[in-house]
C-alpha positions as CSV (number, residue, x, y, z in Angstrom):
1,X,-111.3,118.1,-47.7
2,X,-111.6,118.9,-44.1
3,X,-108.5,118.0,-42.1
4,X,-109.1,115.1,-39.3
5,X,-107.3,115.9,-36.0
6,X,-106.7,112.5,-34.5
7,X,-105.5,114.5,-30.6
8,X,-105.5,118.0,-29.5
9,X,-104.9,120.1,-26.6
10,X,-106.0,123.3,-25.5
11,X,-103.4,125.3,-23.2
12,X,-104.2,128.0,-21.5
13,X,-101.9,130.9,-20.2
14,X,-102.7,134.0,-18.0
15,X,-99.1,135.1,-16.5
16,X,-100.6,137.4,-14.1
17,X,-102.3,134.4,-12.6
18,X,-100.2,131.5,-13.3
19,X,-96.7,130.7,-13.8
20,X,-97.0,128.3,-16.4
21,X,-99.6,127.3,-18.9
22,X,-102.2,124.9,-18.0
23,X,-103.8,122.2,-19.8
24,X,-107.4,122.9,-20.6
25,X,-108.8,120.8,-22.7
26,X,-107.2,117.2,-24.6
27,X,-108.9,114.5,-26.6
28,X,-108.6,112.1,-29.0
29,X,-110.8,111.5,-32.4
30,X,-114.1,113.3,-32.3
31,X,-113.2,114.9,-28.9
32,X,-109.8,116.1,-30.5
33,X,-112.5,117.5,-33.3
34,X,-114.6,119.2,-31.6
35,X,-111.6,121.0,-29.6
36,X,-110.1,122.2,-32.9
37,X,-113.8,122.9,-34.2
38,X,-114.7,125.2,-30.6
39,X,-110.9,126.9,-30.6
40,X,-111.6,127.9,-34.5
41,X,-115.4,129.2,-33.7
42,X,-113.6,131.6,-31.2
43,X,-110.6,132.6,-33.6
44,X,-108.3,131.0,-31.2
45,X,-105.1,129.8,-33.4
46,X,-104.5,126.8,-33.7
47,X,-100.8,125.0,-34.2
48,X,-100.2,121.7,-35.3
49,X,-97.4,120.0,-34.0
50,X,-98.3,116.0,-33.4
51,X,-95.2,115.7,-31.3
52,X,-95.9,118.1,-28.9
53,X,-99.3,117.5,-28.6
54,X,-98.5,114.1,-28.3
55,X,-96.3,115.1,-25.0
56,X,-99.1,117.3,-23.7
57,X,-101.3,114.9,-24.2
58,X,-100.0,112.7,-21.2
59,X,-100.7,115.3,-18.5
60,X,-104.0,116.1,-16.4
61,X,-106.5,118.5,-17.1
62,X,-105.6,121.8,-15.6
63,X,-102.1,120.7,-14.5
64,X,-99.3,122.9,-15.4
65,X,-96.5,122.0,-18.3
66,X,-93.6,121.1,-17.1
67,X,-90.5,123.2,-17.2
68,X,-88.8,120.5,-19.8
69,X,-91.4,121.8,-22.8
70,X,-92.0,125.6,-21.5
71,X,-89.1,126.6,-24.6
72,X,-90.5,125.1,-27.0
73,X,-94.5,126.0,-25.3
74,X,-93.2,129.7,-25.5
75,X,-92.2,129.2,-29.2
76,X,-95.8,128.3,-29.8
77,X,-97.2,131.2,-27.5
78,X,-94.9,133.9,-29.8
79,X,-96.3,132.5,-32.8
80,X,-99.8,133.1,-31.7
81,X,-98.5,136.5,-31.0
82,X,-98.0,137.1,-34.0
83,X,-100.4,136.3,-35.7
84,X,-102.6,138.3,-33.4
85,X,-100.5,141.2,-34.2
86,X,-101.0,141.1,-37.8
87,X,-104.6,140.1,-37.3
88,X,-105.1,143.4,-35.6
């Protein structure tokens, strides 16, 4: 059985260019779907935390996370490191 997201958020992170990650995508029900569905089709990882999604989920489209959720943001961003690593 396929899992149901019922919200997601995309973040996106370039350090060169920004100094915090950004919100690029959020939604709830069939948006939060198809955001899981497009981040899967492009082997992006995906990490489920409902609390933190439920936190991102409150700010704007391309608006940068605050500095209250960047340790636990960067947690999230080393664990997609590593998977990358052992992907590769």
């Amino acid at each position: 059985m396929k899992k149901q997201y019922k919200e997601a958020v995309a973040l996106s992170y370039n350090p060169e260019e920004l100094s915090a990650p950004i919100i690029k995508a959020k939604g709830k029900g069939e948006t939060a779907e198809h955001i899981v569905q497009t981040a899967s089709q492009h082997n992006i990882p995906i990490q489920q935390d409902p609390s933190l999604v439920h936190l991102l989920s409150k700010l704007e489209i391309d608006e940068k996370i605050p500095k209250e959720l960047f340790e636990v943001v960067a947690e999230l961003f080393a664990f997609i490191y590593q998977i990358d690593q052992k992907a590769k």
